[in-house]
Every structure is written in structure tokens, then in C-alpha cells.
N, C-alpha and C positions, 0 to 999 in steps of 0.2 A: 289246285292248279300249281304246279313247278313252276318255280322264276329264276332264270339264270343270274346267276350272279356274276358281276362283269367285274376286271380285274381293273385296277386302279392306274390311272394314268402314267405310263413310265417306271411302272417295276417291273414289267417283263426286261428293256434293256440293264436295271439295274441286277437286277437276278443273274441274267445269261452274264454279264459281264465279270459281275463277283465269282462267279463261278469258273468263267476261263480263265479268271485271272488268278484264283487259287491253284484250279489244275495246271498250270505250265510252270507257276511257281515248286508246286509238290513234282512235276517230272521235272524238272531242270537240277531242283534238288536231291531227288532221288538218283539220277544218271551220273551227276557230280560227283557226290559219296560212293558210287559204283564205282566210278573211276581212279578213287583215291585221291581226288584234288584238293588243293586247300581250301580250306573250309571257309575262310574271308573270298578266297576268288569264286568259289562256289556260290555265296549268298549274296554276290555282287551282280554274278550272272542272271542268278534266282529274282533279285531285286525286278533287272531289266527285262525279263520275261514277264512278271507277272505285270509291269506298266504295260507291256505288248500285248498281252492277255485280257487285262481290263479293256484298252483302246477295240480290242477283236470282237471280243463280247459285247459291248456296247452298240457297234454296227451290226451286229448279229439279231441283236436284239430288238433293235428299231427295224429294221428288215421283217424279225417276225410278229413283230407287235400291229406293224401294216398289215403285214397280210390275217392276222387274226381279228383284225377290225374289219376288214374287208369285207371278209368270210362272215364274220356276224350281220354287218349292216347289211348283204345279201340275202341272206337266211331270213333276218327281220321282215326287210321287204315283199320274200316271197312267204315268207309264213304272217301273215298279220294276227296280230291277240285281237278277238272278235270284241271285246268288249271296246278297244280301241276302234273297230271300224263299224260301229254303231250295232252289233247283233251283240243279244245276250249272252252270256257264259251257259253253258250246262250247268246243273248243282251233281251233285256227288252221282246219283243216279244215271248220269248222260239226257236227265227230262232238258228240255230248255222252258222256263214260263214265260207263260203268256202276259204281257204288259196291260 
């Protein structure tokens, strides 16, 4: 029998958030350097994107982390593991035994 394995409390917002906050960092720095700007005004901008990027991703991420909790405790509910609501498991075969 498969058993989901559930993700740990508050790394999905810490995930999404690392993540927005590097990508707006990497384009704010990349458009910069396009532009030919100076490289200190460049990495100051870069700085205050990537705080704006972390703050974005972190709502993002509590946003999906609800709703993936949701989704499961639903799923839970309508799907119940039988050994939890008092019927036996199958064995490999699909038999069920007899108690």
C-alpha cells in the first residue's frame, strides 16, 4: 500500500518565497547590466527587489499551502484508508481475510 508523504509544515511558503525572491533579484540584475547602469545602483535596486520578492512569495505560498491542505483533508475524508474505518486491508493479491 502507497502512503503519501505530506510536506512539512511551512516550507512550501519558505520555498515559493526563496524562489521569488532570487528570481526578481536575477531580473532586476540582469535588465540593469542590459542597461548599462551602475553597478552599485544596479545591486541596490536588485537588493530591494529581492525583499519585495521574498514578502511576495511568502503570501504566495501561505495562499498555496491552504489550499493544498484543503485539497488533501478533502481527499482524506472522502477517500478513507479502510484499516482506519475498521475493514481489513487486501494482502498483495486484492484477497481480504477473514478475522
Amino acid at each position: 500500500m502507497q502512503q503519501v508523504e505530506s510536506v512539512s509544515t511551512g516550507s512550501i511558503p519558505r520555498i515559493s518565497a526563496g524562489v521569488c525572491a532570487l528570481a526578481s533579484f536575477a531580473v532586476v540584475v540582469l535588465t540593469g547590466l542590459a542597461a548599462q547602469n551602475a553597478a552599485g545602483h544596479v545591486l541596490g535596486k536588485a537588493l530591494v527587489a529581492m525583499l519585495l520578492g521574498y514578502v511576495i512569495g511568502s503570501v504566495i505560498g501561505m495562499v498555496l499551502e491552504s489550499v493544498v491542505r484543503g485539497h488533501l483533508a478533502g481527499y482524506a475524508e472522502r477517500h478513507p484508508v479502510r484499516e482506519a474505518a475498521g475493514v481489513p486491508a487486501p494482502d498483495a493479491e486484492g484477497a481480504i481475510e477473514s478475522v
